[in-house]
C-alpha positions as CSV (number, residue, x, y, z in Angstrom):
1,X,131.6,118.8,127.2
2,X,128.6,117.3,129.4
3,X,130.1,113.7,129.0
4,X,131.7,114.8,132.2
5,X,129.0,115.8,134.4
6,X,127.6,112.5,133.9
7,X,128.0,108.9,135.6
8,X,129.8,106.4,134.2
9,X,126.7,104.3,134.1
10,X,123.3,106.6,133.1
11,X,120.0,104.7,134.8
12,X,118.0,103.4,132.0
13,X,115.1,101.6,134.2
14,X,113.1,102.0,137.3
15,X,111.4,99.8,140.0
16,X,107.5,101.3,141.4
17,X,109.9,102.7,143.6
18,X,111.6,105.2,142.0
19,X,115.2,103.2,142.1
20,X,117.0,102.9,139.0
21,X,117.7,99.3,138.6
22,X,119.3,98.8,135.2
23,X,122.2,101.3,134.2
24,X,124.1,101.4,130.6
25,X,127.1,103.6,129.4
26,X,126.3,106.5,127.2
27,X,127.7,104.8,124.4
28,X,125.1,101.9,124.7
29,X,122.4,104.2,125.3
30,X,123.4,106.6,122.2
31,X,124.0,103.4,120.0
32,X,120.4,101.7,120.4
33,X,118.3,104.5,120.5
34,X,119.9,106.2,117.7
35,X,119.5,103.5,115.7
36,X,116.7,103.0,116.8
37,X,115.0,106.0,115.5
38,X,116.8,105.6,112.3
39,X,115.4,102.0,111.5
40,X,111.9,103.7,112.5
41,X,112.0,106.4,110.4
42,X,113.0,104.7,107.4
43,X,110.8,102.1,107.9
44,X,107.8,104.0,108.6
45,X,108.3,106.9,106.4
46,X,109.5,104.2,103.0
47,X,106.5,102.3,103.7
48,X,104.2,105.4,103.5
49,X,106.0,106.5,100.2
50,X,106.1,103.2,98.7
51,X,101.8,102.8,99.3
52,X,101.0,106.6,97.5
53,X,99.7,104.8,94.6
54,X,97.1,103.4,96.8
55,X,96.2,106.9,98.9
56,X,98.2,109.6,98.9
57,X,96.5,110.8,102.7
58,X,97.6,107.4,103.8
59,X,101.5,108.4,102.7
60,X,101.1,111.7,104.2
61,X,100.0,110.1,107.7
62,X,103.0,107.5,107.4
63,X,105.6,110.5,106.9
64,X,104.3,111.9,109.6
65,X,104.4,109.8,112.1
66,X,107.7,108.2,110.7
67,X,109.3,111.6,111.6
68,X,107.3,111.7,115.0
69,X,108.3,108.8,116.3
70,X,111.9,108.9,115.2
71,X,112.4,112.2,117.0
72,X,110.5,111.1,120.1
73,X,112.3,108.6,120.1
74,X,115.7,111.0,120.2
75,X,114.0,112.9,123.0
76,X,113.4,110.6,125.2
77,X,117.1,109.8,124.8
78,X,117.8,113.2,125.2
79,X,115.7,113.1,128.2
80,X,117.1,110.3,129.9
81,X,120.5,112.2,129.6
82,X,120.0,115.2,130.8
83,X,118.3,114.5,133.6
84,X,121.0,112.6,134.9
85,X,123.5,115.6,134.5
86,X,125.3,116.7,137.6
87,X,123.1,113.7,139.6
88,X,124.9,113.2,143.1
89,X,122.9,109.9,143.6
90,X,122.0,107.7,140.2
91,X,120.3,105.2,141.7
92,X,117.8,108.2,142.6
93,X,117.5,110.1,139.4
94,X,113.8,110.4,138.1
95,X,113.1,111.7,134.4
96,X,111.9,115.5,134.3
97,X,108.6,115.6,133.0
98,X,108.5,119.5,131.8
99,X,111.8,118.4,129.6
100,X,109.9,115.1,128.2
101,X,106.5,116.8,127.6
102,X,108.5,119.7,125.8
103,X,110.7,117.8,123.4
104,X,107.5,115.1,122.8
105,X,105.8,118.2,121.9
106,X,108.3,119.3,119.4
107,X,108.6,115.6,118.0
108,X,105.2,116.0,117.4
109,X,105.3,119.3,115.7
110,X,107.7,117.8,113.5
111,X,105.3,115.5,112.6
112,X,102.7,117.8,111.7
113,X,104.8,119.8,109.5
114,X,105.9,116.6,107.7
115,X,102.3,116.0,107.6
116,X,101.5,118.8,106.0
117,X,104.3,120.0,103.8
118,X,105.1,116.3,102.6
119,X,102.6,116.5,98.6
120,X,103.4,112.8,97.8
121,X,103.8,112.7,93.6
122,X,101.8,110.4,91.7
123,X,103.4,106.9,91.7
124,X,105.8,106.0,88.3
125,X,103.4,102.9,88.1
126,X,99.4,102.4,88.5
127,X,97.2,99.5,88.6
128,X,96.8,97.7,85.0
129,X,93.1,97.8,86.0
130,X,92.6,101.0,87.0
131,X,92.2,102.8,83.5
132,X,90.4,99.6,82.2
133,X,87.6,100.1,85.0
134,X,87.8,103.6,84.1
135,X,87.0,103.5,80.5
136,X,84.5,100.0,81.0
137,X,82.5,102.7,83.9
138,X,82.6,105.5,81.7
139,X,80.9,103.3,78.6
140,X,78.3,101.9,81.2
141,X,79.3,98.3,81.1
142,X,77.7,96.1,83.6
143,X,79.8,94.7,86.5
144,X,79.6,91.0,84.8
145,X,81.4,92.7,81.6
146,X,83.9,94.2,83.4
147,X,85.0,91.2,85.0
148,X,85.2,89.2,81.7
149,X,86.9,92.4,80.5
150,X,89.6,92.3,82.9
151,X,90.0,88.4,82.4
152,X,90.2,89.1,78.7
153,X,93.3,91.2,79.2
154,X,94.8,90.3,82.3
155,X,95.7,86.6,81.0
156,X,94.9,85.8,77.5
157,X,93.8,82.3,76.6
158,X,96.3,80.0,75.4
159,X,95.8,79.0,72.1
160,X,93.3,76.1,71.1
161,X,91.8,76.8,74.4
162,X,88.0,77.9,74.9
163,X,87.1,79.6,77.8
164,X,83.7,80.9,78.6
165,X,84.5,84.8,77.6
166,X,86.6,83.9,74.3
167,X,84.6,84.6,71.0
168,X,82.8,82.2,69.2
């Protein structure tokens, strides 16, 4: 197991310096940022499913970069630990760039597949104006009958109440 090779204390900040200046046990460290990443996703990612009635491009995005930053999250954390691996000195570890730019890059990836492969299915529910601006457009109504239209059946008059739309 690598939970060996490493300090008891990873480095989790660093002054301009180079010198780590705040330090956390692994538990800490795996405990935030993985739940970190999983409030991210889910909050991301549900939001973007829960607004495909309004665009389903707009859910796509959302998925995708729920999973992107969820998993770049996880590598930076996977980052931060294995750089530290066999350290002699932790007050003088530095994050490898190659490792960070490689796993962003895959978190990225990731993304773009969940981009791409995510086909968001028409919501259960739609707008109750939507087909009433559908069939009031297709008929050629004027934009003043539509509203009165949509006030006619989004709240009915009460009764013994005139309003300026109701029928003589």
């Amino acid at each position: 197991m690598s939970a060996e090779r490493l300090p008891e204390e990873l480095a989790t900040h660093w002054n301009e310096q180079n010198i780590a200046g705040g330090f956390e046990p692994l538990f800490g460290i795996n405990l935030l940022l993985s739940a970190t990443a999983i409030v991210l996703c889910a909050l991301i990612c549900g939001l973007a499913i829960a607004r495909r009635a309004a665009s389903a491009l707009l859910a796509r995005v959302g998925v995708g970069l729920g999973v992107f930053f969820a998993l770049g999250v996880n590598a930076m954390h996977l980052t931060l630990i294995v750089s530290q691996l066999d350290a002699p000195d932790p007050t003088r570890v530095t994050m490898n760039p190659a490792l960070m730019a490689s796993t962003l890059g895959l978190a990225a990836l990731a993304g773009l597949f969940a981009f791409i492969f995510y086909r968001p299915q028409p919501a259960a529910w739609a707008h109750p104006t939507t087909g009433l601006l559908r069939r009031c457009a297709a008929c050629g109504r004027t934009a003043p009958t539509l509203r009165r239209a949509w006030l006619r059946t989004s709240s009915a008059p009460r009764k013994g109440r005139r309003t300026s739309y109701s029928r003589q």
